[in-house]
Structures are given as structure tokens and as C-alpha cells.
N, C-alpha and C positions, 0 to 999 in steps of 0.2 A: 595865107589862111592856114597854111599846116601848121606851122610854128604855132600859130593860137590855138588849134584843135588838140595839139600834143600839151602843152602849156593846161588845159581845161581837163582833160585825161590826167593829168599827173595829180591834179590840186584834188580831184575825184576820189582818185586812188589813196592819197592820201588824208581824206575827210573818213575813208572808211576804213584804213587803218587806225586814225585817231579813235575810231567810233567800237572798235573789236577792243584796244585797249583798252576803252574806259570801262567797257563791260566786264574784262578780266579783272578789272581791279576794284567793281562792285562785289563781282565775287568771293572773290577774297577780303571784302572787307570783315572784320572781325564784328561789327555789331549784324551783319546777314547771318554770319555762324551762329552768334547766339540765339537769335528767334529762333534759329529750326533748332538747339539741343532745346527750345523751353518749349517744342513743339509735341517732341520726342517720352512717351511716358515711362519711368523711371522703372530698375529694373526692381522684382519680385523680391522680398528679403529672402535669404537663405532660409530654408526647413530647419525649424528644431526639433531636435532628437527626444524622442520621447524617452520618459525616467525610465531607468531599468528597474526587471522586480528584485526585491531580495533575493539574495540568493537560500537555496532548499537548502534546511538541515539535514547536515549528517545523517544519514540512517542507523539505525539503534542496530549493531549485530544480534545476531540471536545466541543466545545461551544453550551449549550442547549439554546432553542428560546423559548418561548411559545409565540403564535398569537394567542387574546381571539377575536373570532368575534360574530356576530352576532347572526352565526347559529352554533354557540360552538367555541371549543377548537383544535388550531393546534400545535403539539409540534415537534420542528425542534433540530437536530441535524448538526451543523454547521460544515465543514472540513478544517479548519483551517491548518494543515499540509499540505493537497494537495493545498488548494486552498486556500493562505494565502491573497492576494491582495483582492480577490472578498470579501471575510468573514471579512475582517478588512473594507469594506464599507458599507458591510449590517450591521455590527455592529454599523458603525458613526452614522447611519439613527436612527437604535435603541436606541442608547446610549441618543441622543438627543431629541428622541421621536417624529424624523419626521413622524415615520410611523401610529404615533396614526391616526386616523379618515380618513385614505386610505379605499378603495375597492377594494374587488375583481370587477373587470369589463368586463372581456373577458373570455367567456368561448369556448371552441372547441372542440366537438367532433368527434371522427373519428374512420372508420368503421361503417359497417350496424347496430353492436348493440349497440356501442355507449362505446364499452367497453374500449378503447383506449381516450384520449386526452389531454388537458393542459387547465390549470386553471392558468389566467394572473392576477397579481394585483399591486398595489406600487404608484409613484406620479403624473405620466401622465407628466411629463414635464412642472411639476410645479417652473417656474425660480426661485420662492420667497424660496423654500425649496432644491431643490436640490443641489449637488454637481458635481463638475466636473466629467467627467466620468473617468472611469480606463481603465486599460491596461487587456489586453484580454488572460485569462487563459484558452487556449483548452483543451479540452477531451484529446488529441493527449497530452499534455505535464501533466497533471493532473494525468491522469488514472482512473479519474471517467467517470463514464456513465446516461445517459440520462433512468433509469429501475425507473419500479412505486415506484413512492413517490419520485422521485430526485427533488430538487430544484434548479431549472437553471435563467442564468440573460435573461432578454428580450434587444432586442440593434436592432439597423441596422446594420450599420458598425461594425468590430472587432474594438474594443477599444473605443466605442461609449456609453458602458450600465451606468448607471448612477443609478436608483432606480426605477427599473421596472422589476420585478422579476415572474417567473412560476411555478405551478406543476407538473410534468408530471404523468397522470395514465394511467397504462399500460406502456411496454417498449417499447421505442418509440429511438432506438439506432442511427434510421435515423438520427437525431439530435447532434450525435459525431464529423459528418463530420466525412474527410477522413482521412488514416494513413498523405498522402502527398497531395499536391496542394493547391488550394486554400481555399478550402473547412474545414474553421480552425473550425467549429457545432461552439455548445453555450457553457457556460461557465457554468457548473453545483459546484455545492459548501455546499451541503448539500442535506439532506434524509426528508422525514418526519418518527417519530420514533413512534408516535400516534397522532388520529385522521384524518385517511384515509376519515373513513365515514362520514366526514365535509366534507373532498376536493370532495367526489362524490355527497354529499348532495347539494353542491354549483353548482356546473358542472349539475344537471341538474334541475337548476333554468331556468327561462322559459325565452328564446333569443329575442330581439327586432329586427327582420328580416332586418327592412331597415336603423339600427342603425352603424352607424362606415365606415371607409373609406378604400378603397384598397382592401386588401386582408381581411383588418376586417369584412370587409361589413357581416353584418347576423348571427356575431360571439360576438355582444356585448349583458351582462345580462339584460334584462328590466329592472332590479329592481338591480342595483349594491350593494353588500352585504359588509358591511362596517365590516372592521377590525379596533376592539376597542381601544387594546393597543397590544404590539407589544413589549416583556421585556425579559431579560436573566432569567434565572433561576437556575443557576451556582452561 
């Protein structure tokens, strides 16, 4: 009986070897692989790159001025990028040398200590030198502002200014006009970059009270301070 019981153990043992193989080689059969990748969801495509922006223009340099006057030296930085119309007429003026032997002539200060105001100069509406006037670049479409040391155009009307030009010291923002309405301020178009302490040295030269008309009255220099020459330095 042992021989048949060893005999029955062996055939066992070997029904469940047969039985462990066949399942390793279900495993591996290649059509089980496929079901599970068709099982499997596919991956996400790659992110596209979103477009780049253009690239930003150059910036426009600014056009340096020197004004040699009387009582010194004014050196302007011109903004030609913002204020491309106004700066291409203060240019014609200079380029030609109308601005030589002008004045400063209107001085105005405001406030009790006199710390604020505007120093006016340029051709006085001289027919024999001037040029037509231009077209009117707001604060509102520029983005510059009327802050100490800007230099702004003198005019009546918008679209009026011709070669009669301001300093402002102190910041005097009133002067931007409005975001909207009518209210379009002045037309600013450069900084002064040195020689502040000219523009105040001039501003409080001594007023000829019953000098100038309108609103000027009591706001013109006794002694108008003549600007020399008037040249690029670029």
C-alpha cells in the first residue's frame, strides 16, 4: 500500500505543477496584455505654449535743450515719445534759432510763500518769426503731468500754442485738466533736468504791478530776462 500512496502523491503533485504552469503562461499570453493597455486611459497630450506678445518698441530717447540765459543755465529734457507734435515745434524754433534773444516775461507766483508758480517765456506773437500753431497734445492723452520742473506750451485755445512756452515750480496738477470734458489742461512736453535754481532765481525777479493785460495784469517782470541762445546738446 505505500508504493500506491507514494505513486498517488507524486501524480498530485504533479497535476499541480501542471496546473501553476498553465496559469503562468495565461499570464503571459500576449492577447491578456492587450485587454488591460485597452483598459488603461491614454495619456493627456502635452500643453501648448501659449503665443508670445510682440515684443515693446524701442523707447523714443529724449532730446536734451540747453537755454543759456542771462541769469545762467537751463537744461531741458525734451519727450518726444509722449509728446511727439509739441517737441518737433519747439525743436523748428530752436533748430532755426528763433528762440535766440527771447525773454523770460511773465512771472506768477502762487501760494502765501510763493512756493508754487510758473515762469512764461518764448515770442510773444511775434508774426515776423513765428509758426503756425499745432495741434493740442493733453495730459489726458500724453500721461505726462504739470510736477516741478515740467515744461508746458502757453496758448488760449487748444490747438492755438505756437512759441510761447512755461515752467512750472511746484506741482501744480490743476493744470492736466480733466480725465473727460472739456477741460483738455496744457500741453506739457518736457522736464527741466538742471538748473531749477535759475527758474526760481528768475521767478523772483521784481514784477511791474501795472504791467500786462487781463489776467496778466501785475504778473509781468520789470526787467524781462533775456534767453541767449537756445541749442540741442544731443
Amino acid at each position: 500500500m505505500k508504493p500506491t500512496l507514494g505513486l498517488f502523491a507524486v501524480l498530485l503533485l504533479a497535476a499541480g505543477f501542471a496546473t501553476a504552469a498553465g496559469a503562468q503562461e495565461a499570464s503571459a499570453d500576449p492577447a491578456a496584455a492587450v485587454t488591460t493597455a485597452a483598459d488603461t486611459p491614454p495619456l493627456p497630450p502635452e500643453p501648448v505654449p501659449p503665443p508670445q506678445a510682440p515684443p515693446l518698441p524701442p523707447a523714443v530717447p529724449p532730446v536734451n535743450v540747453l537755454m543759456h540765459t542771462a541769469l545762467g543755465d537751463i537744461r531741458v529734457a525734451l519727450d518726444k515719445q509722449h509728446a511727439p507734435v509739441t517737441v518737433a515745434n519747439f525743436l523748428r524754433y530752436v533748430d532755426s534759432k528763433r528762440f535766440d534773444g527771447i525773454t523770460f516775461y511773465r512771472a506768477v507766483k502762487i501760494g502765501p510763500y510763493g512756493n508754487y508758480g510758473m515762469l512764461q517765456g518764448g515770442l510773444r506773437g511775434n508774426p515776423k518769426k513765428v509758426y503756425p500753431p499745432i495741434a493740442h497734445e493733453s495730459p489726458r492723452v500724453t500721461g505726462l503731468s504739470h510736477v516741478d520742473g515740467a515744461l508746458s506750451m502757453a496758448r488760449a485755445a487748444p490747438g492755438s500754442a505756437k512759441a510761447d512756452f512755461f515752467f512750472v515750480i511746484g506741482d501744480l496738477v490743476s493744470l492736466d485738466g480733466q480725465p473727460t470734458g472739456e477741460d483738455v489742461g496744457y500741453a506739457v512736453f518736457g522736464r527741466v533736468i538742471e538748473g531749477m535754481d535759475v527758474v526760481r532765481k528768475i521767478l523772483d525777479e521784481p514784477i511791474a504791478l501795472e504791467a500786462g493785460e487781463g489776467v496778466m495784469k501785475g504778473q509781468m517782470l520789470f526787467d524781462p530776462v533775456k534767453i541767449l541762445t537756445v541749442r540741442r546738446t544731443d
